[in-house]
C-alpha positions in Angstrom: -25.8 16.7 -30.1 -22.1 17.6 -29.7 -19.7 16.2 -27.4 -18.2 17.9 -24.0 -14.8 18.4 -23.3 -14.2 16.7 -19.8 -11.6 14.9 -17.5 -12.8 11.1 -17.9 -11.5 8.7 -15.0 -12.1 4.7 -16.3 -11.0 2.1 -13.4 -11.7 -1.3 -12.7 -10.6 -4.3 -10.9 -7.7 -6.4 -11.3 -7.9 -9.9 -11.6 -11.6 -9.8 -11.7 -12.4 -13.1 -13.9 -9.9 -14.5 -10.9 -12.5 -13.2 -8.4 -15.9 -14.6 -10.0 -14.5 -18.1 -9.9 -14.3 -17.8 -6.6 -18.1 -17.2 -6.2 -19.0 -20.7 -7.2 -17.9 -23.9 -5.1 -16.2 -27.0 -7.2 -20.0 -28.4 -7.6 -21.1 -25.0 -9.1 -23.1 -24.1 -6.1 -23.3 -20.7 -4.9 -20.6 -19.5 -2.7 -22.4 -16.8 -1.1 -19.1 -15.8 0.8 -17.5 -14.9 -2.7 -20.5 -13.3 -4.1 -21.2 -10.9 -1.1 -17.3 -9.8 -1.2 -17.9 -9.2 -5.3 -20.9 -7.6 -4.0 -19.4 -5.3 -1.4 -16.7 -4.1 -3.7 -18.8 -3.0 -6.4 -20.7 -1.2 -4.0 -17.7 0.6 -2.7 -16.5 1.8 -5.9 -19.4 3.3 -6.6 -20.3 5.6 -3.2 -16.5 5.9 -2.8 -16.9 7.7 -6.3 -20.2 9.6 -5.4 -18.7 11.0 -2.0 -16.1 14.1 -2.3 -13.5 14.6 0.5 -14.3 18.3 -0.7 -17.2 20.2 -2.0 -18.4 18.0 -4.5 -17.9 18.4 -8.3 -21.3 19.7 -9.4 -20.6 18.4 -12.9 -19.2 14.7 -11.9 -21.1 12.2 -13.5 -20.8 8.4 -12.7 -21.3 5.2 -14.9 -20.7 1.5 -13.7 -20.7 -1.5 -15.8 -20.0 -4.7 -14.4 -16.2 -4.7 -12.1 -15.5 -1.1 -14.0 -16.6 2.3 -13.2 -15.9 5.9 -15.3 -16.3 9.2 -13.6 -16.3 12.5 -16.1 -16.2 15.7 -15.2 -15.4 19.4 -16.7 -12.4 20.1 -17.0 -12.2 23.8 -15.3 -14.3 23.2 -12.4 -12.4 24.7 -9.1 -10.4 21.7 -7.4 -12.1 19.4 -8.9 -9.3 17.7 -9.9 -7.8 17.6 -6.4 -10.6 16.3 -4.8 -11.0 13.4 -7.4 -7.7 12.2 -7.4 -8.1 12.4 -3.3 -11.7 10.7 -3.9 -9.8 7.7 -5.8 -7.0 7.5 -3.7 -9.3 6.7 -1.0 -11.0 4.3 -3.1 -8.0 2.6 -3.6 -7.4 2.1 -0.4 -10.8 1.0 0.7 -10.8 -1.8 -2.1 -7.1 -3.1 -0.9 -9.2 -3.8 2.2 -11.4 -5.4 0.9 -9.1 -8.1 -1.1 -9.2 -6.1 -4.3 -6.6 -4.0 -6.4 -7.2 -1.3 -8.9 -6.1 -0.3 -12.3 -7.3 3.2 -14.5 -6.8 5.7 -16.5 -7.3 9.5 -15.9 -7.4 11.5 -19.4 -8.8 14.7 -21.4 -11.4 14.1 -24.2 -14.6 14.6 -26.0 -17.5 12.6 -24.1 -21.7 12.1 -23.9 -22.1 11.2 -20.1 -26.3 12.1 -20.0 -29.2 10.4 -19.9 -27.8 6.9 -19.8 -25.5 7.5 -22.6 -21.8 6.9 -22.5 -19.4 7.2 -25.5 -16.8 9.1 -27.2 -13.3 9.4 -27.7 -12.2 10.7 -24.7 -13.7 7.2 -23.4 -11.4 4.9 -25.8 -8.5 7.3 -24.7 -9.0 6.5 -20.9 -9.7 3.1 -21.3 -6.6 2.5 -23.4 -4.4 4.3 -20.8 -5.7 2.2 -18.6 -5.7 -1.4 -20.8 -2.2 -0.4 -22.1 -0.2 2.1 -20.1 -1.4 0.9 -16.7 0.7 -2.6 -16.6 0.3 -2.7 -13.0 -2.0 -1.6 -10.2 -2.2 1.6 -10.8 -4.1 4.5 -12.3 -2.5 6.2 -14.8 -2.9 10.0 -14.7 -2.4 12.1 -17.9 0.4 15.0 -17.7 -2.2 17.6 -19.3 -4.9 16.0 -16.4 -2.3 17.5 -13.7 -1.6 20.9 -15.4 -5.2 21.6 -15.8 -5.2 20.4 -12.1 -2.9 23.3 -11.2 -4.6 25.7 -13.4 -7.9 25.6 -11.7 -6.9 25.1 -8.2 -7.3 27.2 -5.2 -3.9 28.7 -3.0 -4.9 26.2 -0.5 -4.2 22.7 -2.5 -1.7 23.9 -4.7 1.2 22.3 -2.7 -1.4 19.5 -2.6 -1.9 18.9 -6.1 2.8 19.4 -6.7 4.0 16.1 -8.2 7.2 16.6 -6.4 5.0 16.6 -2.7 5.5 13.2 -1.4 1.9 12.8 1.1 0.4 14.4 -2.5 -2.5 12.0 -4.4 -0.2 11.4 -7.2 3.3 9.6 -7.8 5.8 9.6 -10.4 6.6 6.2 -11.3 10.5 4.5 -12.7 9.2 5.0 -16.2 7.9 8.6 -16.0 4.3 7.7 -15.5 2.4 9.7 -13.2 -0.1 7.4 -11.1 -2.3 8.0 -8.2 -0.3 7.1 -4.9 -1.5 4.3 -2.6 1.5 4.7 -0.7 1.6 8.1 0.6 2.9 8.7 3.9 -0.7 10.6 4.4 -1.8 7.1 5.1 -1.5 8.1 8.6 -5.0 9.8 8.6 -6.6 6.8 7.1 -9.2 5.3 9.8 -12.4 3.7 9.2 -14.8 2.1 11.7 -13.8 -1.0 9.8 -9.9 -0.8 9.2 -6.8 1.2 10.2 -3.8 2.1 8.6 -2.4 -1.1 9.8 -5.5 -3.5 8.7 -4.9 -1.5 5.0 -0.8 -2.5 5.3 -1.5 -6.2 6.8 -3.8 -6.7 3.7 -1.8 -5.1 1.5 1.0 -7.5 2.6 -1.3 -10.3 2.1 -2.4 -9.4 -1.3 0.9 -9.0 -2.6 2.7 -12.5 -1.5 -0.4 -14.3 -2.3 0.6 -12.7 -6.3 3.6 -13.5 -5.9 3.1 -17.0 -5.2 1.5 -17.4 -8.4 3.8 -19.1 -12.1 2.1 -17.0 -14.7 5.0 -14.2 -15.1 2.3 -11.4 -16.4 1.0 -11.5 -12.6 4.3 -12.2 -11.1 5.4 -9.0 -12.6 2.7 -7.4 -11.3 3.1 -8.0 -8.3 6.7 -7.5 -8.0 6.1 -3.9 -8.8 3.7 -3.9 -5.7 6.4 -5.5 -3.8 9.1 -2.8 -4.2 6.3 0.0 -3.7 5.1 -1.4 -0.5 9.0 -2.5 1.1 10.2 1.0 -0.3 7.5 2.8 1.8 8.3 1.1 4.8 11.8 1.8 4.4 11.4 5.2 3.6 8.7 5.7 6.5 9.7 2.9 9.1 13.5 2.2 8.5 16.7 3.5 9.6 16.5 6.0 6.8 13.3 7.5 7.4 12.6 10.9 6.7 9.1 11.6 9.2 11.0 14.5 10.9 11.5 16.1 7.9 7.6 16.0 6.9 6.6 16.1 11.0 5.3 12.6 10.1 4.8 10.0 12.7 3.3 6.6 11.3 1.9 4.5 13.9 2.4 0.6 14.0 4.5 1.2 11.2 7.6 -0.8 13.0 5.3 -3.4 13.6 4.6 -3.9 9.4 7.2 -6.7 8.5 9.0 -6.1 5.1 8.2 -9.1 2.0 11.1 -10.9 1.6 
């Protein structure tokens, strides 16, 4: 058996021990509440991951283990890149409605993804990006992950797929990192049955001073990072500086969204 040379995505939940507290009441009984939002999330990350906003990725493979999930793929399929950072963008999103952030890693490495099997370094390597680089809630993606995205990419998403396109997947953060964006102004598009762009920013608000309320300065952090990314957005996007007309980009609601103070 050798391994395979693939792009391995490893994500999982932030907070989550925080979470399965919450499924039992002070007296240890069920909360059945807590346990069918657990439930609900976990189902979401996994047919969020097995859906493609494009044709889908012939080789993607999915594993998930308790609140984590790891997606491989090879490396030179056609836009498969694209379509799985757009995939887990919308993932992202969906979750943040739900009451739940994310945190990842996207890397290149040697994997066995078969037959129920899951291991190799490539793994360790995407789950330390995500255990060590990813300090907040975000997914850290891997510099060679977006030039191999640009490699094997079609004419069509290559503006898609720039770094420097600001409704793109992915974001370059204060310390260099590259990280899939949550806050693109392609948020416009976003509209489910079940919530709107302005359910996702409402929650989002929610999430975010509920994390800052908190004393433990490792979640304060955190959250303060979430903070700046959300009030920045809605300056950028809502305030007297926005930049729509440059990028034919009208946000509804948006004026409605109150900044965090």
């Amino acid at each position: 058996m050798k391994y395979s040379i693939e792009i391995i995505c490893f994500i999982d939940i932030l907070g989550f021990r925080k979470h399965i507290e919450k499924t039992l009441a002070e007296d240890q009984s069920d909360n059945e509440e807590g346990i069918d939002k657990i439930a609900c999330a976990l189902e979401s990350m996994k047919c969020n991951s097995a859906q493609s906003q494009g044709p889908y990725p012939v080789t993607r493979k999915i594993t998930q283990f308790s609140d984590s999930i790891v997606i491989s793929f090879n490396y030179n399929d056609k836009d498969s890149v694209y379509y799985t950072l757009v995939d887990i963008q919308i993932l992202l999103i969906d979750l943040v409605c739900r009451g739940f952030l994310c945190r990842g890693g996207i890397s290149l490495g040697k994997i066995i993804h078969k037959n129920g099997m899951l291991f190799g370094p490539g793994v360790v390597d995407a789950y330390t990006l995500e255990s060590k680089a990813a300090n907040y809630p975000r997914i850290i993606v891997g510099q060679d992950i977006l030039k191999i995205g640009e490699f094997y990419i079609s004419d069509d998403h290559l503006w898609d797929i720039e770094k420097t396109n600001p409704s793109g997947p992915v974001g370059q953060d204060s310390d260099g990192m590259y990280y899939i964006n949550y806050f693109s102004p392609d948020l416009i598009y976003f509209n489910k049955p079940d919530y709107s762009f302005y359910d996702y920013m409402s929650k989002l608000k929610q999430i975010i001073e509920t994390g800052l309320g908190s004393n433990k300065k490792d979640i304060f952090v955190k959250y303060s990072w979430l903070k700046q990314k959300y009030n920045k957005f809605l300056n950028i996007y809502g305030g007297p500086d926005a930049i729509n007309s440059d990028f034919d980009i009208s946000i509804p609601q948006i004026d409605k969204i109150p900044m965090i103070k």
